[in-house]
TIBA-704503 format. One record per atom (N, C-alpha, C): x, y, z; atom name; residue number from 1; residue in three letters. Coordinates in pm, whole numbers, plus 32768, in hexadecimal, padded with zeros to 4 digits. Atoms other than C-alpha are relative to their C-alpha. Example, Ala and Ser with C-alpha at 12.3 -4.5 7.8 and 13.67 -1.06 7.14 Angstrom:
TIBA-704503
      u      v      w   at     i    aa
   8059   7F89   8000    N     1   Ala
   84CE   7E3E   830C   CA     1   Ala
   805A   8078   8000    C     1   Ala
   7FAE   7F89   7FFA    N     2   Ser
   8557   7F96   82CA   CA     2   Ser
   7FB3   806D   8049    C     2   Ser
//
This chain:
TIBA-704503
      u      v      w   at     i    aa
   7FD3   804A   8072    N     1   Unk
   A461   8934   C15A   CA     1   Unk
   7FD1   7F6F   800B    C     1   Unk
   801E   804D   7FF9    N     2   Unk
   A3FF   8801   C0FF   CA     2   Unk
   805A   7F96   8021    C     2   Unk
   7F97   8047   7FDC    N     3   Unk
   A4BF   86DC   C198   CA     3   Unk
   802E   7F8D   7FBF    C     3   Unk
   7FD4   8077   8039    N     4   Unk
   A4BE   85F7   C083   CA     4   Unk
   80B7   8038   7FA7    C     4   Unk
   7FBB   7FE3   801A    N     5   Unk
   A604   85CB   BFD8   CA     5   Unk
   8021   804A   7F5C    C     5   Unk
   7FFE   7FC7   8094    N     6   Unk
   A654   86B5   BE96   CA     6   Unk
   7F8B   8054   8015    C     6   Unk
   8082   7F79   8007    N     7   Unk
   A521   879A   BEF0   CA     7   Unk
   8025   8033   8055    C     7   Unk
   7FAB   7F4C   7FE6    N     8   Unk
   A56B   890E   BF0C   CA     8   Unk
   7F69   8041   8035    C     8   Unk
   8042   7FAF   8017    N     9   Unk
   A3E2   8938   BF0A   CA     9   Unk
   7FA2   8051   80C8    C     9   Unk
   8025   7FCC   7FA8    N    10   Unk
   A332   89EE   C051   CA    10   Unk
   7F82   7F82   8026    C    10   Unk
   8061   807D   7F95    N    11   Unk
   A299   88D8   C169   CA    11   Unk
   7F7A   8083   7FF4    C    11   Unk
   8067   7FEA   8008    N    12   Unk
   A110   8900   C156   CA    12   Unk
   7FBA   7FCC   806B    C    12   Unk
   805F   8037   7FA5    N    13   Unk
   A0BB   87FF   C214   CA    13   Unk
   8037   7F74   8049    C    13   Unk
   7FAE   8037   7FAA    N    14   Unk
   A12A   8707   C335   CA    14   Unk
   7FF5   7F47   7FFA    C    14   Unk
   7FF4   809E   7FEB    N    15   Unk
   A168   8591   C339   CA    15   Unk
   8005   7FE0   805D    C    15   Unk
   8009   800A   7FA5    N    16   Unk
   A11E   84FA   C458   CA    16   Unk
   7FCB   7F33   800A    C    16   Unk
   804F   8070   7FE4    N    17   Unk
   A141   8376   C4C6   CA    17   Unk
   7FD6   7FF6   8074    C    17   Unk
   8014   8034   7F67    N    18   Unk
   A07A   82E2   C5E0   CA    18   Unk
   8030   7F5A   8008    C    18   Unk
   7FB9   808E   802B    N    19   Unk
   A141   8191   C5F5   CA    19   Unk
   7F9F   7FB3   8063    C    19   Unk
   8073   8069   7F9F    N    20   Unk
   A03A   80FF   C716   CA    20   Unk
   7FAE   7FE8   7FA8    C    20   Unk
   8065   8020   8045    N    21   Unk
   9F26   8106   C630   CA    21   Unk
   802E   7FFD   7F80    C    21   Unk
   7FFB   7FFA   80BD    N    22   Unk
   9FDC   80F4   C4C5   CA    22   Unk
   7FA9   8057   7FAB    C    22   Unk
   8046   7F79   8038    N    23   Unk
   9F50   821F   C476   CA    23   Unk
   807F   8078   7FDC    C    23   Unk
   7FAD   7F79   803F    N    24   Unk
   9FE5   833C   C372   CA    24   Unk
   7FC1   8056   801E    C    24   Unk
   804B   7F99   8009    N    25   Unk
   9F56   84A5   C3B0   CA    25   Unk
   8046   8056   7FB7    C    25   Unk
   7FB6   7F76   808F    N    26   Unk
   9F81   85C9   C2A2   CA    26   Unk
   7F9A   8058   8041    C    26   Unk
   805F   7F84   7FEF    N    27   Unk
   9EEB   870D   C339   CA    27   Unk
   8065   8052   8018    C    27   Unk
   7FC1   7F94   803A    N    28   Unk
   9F5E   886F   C348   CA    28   Unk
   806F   800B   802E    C    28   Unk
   7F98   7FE4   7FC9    N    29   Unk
   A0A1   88EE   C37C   CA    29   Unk
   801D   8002   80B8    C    29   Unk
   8007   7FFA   7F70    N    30   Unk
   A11E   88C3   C4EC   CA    30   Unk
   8073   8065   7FFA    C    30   Unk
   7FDA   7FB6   7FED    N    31   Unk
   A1A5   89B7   C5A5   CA    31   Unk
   8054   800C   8075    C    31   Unk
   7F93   801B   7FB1    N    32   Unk
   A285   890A   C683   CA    32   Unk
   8026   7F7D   7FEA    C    32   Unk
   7FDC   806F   801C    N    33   Unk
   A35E   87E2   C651   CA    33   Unk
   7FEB   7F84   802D    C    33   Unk
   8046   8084   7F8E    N    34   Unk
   A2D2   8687   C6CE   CA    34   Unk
   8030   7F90   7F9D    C    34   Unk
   7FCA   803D   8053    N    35   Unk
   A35A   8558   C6A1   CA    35   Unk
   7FB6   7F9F   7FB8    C    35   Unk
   8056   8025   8083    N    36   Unk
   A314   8475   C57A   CA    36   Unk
   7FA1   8031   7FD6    C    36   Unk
   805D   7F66   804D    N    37   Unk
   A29A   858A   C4BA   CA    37   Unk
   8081   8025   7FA3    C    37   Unk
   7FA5   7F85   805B    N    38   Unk
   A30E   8635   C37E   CA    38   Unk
   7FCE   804D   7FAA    C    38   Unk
   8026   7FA4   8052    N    39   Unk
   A2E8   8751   C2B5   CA    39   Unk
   7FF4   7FD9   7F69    C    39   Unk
   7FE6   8027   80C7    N    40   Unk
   A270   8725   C134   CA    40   Unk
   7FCE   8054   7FD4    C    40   Unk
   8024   7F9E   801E    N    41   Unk
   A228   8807   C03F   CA    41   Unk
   7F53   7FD7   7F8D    C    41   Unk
   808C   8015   801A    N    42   Unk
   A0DF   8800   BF7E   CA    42   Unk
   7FFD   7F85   7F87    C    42   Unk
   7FF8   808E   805D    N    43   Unk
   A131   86FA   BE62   CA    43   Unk
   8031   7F7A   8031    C    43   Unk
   7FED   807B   7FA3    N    44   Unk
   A1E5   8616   BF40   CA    44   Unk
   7F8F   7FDA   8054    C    44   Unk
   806A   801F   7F7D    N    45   Unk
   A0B0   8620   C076   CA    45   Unk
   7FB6   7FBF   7F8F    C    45   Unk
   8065   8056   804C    N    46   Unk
   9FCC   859A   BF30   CA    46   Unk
   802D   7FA2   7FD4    C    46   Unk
   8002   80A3   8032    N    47   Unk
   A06F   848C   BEA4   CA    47   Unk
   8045   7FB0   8066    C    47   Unk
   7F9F   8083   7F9B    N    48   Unk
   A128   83E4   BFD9   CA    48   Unk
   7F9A   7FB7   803B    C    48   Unk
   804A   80B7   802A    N    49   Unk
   A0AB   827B   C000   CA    49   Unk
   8036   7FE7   80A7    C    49   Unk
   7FA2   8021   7F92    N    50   Unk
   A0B6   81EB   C160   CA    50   Unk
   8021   7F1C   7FE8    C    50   Unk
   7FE9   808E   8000    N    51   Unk
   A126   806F   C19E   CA    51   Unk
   7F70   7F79   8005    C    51   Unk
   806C   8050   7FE0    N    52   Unk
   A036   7F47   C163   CA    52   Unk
   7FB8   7FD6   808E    C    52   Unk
   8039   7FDA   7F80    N    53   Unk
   9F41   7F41   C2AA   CA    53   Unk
   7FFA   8054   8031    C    53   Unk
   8002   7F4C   7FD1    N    54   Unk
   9F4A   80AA   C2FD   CA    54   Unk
   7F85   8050   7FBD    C    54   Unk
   805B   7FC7   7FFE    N    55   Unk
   9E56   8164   C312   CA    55   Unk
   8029   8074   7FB9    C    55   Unk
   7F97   7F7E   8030    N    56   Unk
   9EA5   82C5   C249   CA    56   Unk
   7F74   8087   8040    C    56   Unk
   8055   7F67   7FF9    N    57   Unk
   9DD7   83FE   C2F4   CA    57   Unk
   8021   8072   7FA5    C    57   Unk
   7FAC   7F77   8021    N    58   Unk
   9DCA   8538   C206   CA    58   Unk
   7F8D   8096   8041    C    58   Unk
   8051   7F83   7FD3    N    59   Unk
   9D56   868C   C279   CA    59   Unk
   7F7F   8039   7F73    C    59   Unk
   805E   7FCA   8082    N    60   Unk
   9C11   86ED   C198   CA    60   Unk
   8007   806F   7FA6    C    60   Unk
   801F   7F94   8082    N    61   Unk
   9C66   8858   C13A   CA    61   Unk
   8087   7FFB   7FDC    C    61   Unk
   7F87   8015   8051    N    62   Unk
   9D83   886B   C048   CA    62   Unk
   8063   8058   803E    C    62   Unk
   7F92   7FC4   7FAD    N    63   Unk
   9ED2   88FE   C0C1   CA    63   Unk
   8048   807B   7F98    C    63   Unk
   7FD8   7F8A   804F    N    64   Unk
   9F4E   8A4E   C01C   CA    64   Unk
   8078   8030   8035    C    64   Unk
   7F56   7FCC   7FF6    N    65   Unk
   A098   8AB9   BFE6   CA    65   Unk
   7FE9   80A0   805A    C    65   Unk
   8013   7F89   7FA5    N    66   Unk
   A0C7   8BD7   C0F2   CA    66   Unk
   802D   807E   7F80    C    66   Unk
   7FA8   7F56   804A    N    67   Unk
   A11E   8D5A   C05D   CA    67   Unk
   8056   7FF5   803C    C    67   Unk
   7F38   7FE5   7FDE    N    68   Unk
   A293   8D8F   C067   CA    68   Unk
   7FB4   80B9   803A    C    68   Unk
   8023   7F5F   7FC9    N    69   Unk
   A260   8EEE   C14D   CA    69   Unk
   8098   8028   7FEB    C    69   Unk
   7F8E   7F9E   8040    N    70   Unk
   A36A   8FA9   C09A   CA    70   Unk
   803A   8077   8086    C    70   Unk
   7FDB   7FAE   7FAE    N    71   Unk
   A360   90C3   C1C9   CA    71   Unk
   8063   7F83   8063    C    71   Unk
   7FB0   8047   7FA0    N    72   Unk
   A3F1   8FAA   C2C8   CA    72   Unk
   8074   7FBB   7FC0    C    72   Unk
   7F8E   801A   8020    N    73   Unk
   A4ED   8F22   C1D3   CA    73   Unk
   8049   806C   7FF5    C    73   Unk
   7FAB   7F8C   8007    N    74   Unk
   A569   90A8   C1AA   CA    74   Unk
   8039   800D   8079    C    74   Unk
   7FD2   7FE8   7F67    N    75   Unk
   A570   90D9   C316   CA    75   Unk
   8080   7F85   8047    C    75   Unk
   7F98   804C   7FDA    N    76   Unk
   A651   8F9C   C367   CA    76   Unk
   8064   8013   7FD8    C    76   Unk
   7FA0   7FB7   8044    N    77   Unk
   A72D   9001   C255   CA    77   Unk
   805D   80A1   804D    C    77   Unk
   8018   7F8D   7FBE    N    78   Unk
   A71A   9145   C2F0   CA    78   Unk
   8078   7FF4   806F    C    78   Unk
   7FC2   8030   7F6C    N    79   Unk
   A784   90BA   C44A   CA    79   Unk
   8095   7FCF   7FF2    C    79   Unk
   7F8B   803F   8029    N    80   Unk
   A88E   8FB6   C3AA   CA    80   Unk
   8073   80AE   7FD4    C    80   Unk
   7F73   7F74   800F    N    81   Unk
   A956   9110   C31C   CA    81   Unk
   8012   8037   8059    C    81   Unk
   7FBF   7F78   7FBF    N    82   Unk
   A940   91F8   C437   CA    82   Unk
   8076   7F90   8071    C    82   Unk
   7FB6   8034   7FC9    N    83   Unk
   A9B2   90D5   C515   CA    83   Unk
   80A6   8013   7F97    C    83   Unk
   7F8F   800B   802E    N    84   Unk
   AAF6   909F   C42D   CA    84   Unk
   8050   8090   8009    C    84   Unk
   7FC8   7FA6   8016    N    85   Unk
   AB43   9213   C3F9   CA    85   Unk
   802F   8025   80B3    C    85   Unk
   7FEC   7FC5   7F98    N    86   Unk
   AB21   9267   C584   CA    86   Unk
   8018   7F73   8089    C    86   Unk
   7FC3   809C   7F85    N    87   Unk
   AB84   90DE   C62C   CA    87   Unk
   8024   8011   803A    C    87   Unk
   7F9F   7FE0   7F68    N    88   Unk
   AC8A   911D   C720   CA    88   Unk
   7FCF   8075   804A    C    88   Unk
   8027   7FC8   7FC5    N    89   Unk
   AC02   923A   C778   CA    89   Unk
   7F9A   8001   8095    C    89   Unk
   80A1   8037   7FA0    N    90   Unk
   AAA0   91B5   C839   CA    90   Unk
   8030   7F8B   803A    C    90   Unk
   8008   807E   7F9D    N    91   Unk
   AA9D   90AE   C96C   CA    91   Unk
   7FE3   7F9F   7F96    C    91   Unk
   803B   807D   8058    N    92   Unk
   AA78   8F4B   C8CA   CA    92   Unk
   8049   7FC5   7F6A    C    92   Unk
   7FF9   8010   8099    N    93   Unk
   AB0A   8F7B   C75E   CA    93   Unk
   809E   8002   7FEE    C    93   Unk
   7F65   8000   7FFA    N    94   Unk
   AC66   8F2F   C6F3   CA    94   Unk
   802E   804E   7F68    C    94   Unk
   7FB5   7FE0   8071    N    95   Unk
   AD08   8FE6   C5CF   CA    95   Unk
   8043   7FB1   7FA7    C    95   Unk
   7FBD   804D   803D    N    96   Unk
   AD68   8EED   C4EF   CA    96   Unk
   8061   803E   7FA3    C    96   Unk
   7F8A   7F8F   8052    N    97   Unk
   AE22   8FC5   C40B   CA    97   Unk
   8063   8003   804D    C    97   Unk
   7F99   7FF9   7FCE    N    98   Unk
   AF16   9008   C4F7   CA    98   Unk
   8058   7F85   8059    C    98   Unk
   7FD1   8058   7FA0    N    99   Unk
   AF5E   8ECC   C5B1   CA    99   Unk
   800D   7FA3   7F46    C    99   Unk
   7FF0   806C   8063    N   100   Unk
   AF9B   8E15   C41A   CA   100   Unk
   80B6   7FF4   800F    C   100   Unk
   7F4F   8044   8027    N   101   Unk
   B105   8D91   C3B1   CA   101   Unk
   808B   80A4   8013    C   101   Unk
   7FC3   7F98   8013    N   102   Unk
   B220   8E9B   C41B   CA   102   Unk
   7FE1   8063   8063    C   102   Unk
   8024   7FCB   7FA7    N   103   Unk
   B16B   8F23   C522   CA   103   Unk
   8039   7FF2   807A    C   103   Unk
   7FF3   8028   7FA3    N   104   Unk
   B204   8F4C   C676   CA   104   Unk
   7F88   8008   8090    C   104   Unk
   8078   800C   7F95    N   105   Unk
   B0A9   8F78   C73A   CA   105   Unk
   7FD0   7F62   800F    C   105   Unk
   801F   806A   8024    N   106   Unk
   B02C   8E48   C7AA   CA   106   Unk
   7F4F   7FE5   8035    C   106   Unk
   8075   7FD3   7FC2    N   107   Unk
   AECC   8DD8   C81F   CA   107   Unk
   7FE1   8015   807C    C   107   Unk
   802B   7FC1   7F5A    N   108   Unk
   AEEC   8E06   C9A4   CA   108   Unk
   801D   806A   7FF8    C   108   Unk
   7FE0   7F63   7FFC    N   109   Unk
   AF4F   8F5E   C935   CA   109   Unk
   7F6A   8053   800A    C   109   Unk
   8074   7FC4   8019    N   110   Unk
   ADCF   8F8B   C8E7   CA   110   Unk
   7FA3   7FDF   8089    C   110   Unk
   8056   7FBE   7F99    N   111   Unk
   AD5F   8F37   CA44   CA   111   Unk
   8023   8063   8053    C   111   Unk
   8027   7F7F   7FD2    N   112   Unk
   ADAF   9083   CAA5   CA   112   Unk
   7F9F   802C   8013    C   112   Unk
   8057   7FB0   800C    N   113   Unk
   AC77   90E5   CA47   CA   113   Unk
   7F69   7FC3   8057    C   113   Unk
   80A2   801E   7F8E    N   114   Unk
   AB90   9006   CB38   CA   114   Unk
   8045   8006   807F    C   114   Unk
   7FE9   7FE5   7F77    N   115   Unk
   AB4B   9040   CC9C   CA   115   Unk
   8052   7FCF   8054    C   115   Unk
   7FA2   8042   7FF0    N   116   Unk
   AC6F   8FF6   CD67   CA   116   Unk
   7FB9   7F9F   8077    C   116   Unk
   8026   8045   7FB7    N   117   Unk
   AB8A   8F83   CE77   CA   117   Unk
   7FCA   7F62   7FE6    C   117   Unk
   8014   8043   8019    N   118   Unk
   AAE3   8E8D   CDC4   CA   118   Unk
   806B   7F85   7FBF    C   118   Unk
   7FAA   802A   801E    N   119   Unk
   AC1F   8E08   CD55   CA   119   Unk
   8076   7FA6   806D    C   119   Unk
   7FDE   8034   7F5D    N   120   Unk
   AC84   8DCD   CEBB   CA   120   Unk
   7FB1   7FB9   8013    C   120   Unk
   8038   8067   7FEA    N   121   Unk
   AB5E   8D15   CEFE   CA   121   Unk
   8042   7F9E   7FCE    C   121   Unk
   7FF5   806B   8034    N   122   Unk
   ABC2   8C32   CDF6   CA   122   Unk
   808F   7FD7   801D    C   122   Unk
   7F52   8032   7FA8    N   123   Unk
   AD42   8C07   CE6E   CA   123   Unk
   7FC6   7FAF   8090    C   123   Unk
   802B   8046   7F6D    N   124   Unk
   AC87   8BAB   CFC8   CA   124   Unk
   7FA3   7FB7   802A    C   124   Unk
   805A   804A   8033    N   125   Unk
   ABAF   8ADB   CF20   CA   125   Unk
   8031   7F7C   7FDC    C   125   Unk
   7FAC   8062   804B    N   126   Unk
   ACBC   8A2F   CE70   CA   126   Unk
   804C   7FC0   8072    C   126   Unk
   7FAE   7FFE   7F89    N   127   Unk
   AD98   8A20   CFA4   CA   127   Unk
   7FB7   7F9C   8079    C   127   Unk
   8066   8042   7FB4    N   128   Unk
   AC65   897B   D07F   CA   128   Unk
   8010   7F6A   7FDF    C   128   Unk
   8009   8097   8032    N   129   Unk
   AC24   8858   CF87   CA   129   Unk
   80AD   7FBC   8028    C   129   Unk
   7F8B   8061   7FEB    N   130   Unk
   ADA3   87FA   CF86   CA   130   Unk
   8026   7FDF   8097    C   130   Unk
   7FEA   8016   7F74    N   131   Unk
   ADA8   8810   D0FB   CA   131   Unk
   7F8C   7F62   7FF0    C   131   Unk
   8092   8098   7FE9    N   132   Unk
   AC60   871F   D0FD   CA   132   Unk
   8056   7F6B   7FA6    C   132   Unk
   7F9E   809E   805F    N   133   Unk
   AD47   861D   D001   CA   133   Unk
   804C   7FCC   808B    C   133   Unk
   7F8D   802B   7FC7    N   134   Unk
   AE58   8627   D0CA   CA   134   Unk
   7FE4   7FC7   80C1    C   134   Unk
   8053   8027   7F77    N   135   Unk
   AD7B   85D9   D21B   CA   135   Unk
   7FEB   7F8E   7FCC    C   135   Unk
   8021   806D   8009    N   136   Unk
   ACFD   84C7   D17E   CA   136   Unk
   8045   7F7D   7FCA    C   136   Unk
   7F90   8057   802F    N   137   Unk
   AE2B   842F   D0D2   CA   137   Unk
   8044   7FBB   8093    C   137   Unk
   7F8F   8027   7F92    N   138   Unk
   AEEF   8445   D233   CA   138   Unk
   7F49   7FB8   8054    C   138   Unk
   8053   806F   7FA8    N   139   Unk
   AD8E   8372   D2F7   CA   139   Unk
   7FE4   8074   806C    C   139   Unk
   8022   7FB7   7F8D    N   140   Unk
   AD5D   84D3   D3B4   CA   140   Unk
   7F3A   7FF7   801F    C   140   Unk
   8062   7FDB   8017    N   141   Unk
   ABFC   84D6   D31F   CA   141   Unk
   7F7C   7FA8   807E    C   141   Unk
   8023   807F   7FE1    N   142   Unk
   ABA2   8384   D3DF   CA   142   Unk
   7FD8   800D   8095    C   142   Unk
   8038   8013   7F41    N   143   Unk
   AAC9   8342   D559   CA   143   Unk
   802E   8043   803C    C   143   Unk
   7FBA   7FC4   7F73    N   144   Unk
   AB34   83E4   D66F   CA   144   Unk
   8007   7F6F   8069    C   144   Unk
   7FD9   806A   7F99    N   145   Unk
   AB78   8331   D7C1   CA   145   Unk
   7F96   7F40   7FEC    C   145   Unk
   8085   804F   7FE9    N   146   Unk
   AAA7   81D3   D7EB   CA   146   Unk
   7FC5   801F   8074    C   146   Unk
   8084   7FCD   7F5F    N   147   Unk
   AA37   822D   D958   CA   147   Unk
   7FE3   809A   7FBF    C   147   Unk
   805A   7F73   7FCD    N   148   Unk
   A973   833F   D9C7   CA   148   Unk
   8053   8069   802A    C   148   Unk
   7F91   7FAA   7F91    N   149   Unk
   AA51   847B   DA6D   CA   149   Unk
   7FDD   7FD8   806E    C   149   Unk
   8036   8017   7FAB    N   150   Unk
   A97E   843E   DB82   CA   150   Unk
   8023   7F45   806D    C   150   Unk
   7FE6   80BE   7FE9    N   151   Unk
   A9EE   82B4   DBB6   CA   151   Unk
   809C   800C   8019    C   151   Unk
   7F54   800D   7FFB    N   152   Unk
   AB5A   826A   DC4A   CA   152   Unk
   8029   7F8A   7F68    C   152   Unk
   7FA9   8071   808B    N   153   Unk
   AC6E   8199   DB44   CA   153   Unk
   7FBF   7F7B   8052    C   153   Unk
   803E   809B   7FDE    N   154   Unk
   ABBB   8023   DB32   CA   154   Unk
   8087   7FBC   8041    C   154   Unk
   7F6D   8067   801D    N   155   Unk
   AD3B   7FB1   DB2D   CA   155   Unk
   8022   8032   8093    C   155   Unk
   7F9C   7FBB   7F71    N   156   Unk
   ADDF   8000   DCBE   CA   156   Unk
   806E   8008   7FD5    C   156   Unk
   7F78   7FC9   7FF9    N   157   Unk
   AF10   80B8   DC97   CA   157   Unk
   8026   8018   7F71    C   157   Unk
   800F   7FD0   8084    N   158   Unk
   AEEC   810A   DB27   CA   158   Unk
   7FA1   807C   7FF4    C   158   Unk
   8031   7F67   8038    N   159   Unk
   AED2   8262   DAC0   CA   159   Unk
   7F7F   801E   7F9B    C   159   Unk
   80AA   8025   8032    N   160   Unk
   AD4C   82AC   DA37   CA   160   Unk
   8078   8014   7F53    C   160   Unk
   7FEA   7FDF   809D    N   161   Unk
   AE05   8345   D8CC   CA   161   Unk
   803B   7F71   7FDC    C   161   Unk
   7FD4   808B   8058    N   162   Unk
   AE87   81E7   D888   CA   162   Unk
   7F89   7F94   7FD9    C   162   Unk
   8056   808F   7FF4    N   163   Unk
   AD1C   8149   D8AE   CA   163   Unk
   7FBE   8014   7F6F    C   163   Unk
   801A   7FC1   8067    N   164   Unk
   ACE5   820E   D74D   CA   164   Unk
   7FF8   7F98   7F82    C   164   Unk
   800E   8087   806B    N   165   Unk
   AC8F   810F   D60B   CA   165   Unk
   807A   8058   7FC6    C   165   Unk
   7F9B   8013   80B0    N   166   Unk
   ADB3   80D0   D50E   CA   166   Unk
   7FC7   8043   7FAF    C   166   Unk
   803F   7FB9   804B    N   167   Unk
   AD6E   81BC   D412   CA   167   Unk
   800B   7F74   7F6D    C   167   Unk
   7FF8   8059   8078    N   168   Unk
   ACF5   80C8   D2E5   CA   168   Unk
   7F6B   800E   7FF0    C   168   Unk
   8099   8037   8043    N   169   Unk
   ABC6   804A   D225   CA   169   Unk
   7F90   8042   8074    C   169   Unk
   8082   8026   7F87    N   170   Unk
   AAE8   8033   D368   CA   170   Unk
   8002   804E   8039    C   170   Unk
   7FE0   7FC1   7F92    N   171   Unk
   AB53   8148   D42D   CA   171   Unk
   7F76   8042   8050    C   171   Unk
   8071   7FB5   7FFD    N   172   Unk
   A9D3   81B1   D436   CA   172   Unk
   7FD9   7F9C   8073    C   172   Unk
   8047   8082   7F92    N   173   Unk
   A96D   807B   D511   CA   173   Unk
   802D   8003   807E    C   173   Unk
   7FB7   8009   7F71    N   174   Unk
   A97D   8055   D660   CA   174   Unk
   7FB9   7F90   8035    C   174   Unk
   802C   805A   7FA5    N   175   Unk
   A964   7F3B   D756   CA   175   Unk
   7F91   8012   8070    C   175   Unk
   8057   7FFC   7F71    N   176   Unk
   A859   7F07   D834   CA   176   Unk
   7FE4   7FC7   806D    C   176   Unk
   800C   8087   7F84    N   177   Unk
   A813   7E6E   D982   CA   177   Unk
   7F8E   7FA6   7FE4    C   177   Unk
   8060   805E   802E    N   178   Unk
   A738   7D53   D978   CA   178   Unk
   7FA0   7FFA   805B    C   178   Unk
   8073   7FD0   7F80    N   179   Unk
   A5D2   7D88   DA1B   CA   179   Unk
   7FEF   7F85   8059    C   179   Unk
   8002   806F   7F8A    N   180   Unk
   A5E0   7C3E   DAE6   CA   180   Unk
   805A   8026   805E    C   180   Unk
   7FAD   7FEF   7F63    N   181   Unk
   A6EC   7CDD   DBCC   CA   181   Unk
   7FD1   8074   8045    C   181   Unk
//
């Protein structure tokens, strides 16, 4: 469709600014979305005007309204009904009919129908991240010791787990000795 406003008519052909070089391009339909770019349909791509200093590129061969393929609009149609008639039934699809106003089904009633395993993943998925919050809220996430295991406590008669940084801002840094000693 075309993306101007009030037109119903079928995009032909693509708008495209290059804002480094102030350059407009009009060539054929694209076939994936990129940005500053838009779809127009064949009366809009000819008369749109770009801004004074701009360059306007147009594509040489003229742009033709595609054929409406009637078989692929039947077939979606197609698809759209059997889904509705047989929804709850199949992995994925929810029955809307039965979950409307008055209904006591609700929609976690419909993941019955996917794998329970994969459903576990995602509980122990979900369950992971809030562990990883709650590590990093409480300062667990933060340095380990400042010495080495290998190195006694710098401090005499202080226990090594106390020589551990304050959990804050910095906790990543560590002190170093100074190479003149």
């Amino acid at each position: 469709m075309c993306c101007r406003p009030g037109c119903a008519r079928s995009a032909v052909a693509t708008l495209t600014f290059v804002y480094a070089e102030s350059t407009a391009v009009i060539g054929p339909l694209a076939t994936s979305e990129e940005p500053h770019s838009w779809d127009l349909c064949d009366d809009h791509a000819r008369r749109i005007t770009v801004p004074r200093g701009w360059e306007m590129l147009r594509s040489e061969r003229g742009f033709s309204v595609p054929a409406e393929d009637h078989e692929l609009t039947a077939l979606a149609e197609a698809v759209r009904e059997a889904g509705a008639v047989a929804g709850g039934g199949r992995p994925g699809f929810v029955d809307r009919g039965s979950l409307g106003r008055g209904s006591d089904r609700t929609p976690a009633d419909s993941l019955d129908a996917f794998d329970s395993r994969s459903l576990d993943e995602a509980r122990a998925a979900d369950a992971a991240y809030e562990a990883a919050l709650a590590d990093r809220r409480s300062g667990r996430h933060r340095a380990g010791p400042v010495d080495s295991p290998s190195q006694p406590s710098a401090t005499p008669g202080v226990p090594r787990h106390q020589t551990r940084p304050r959990p804050g801002r910095r906790g990543h840094l560590r002190v170093l000795p100074d190479p003149v000693d």
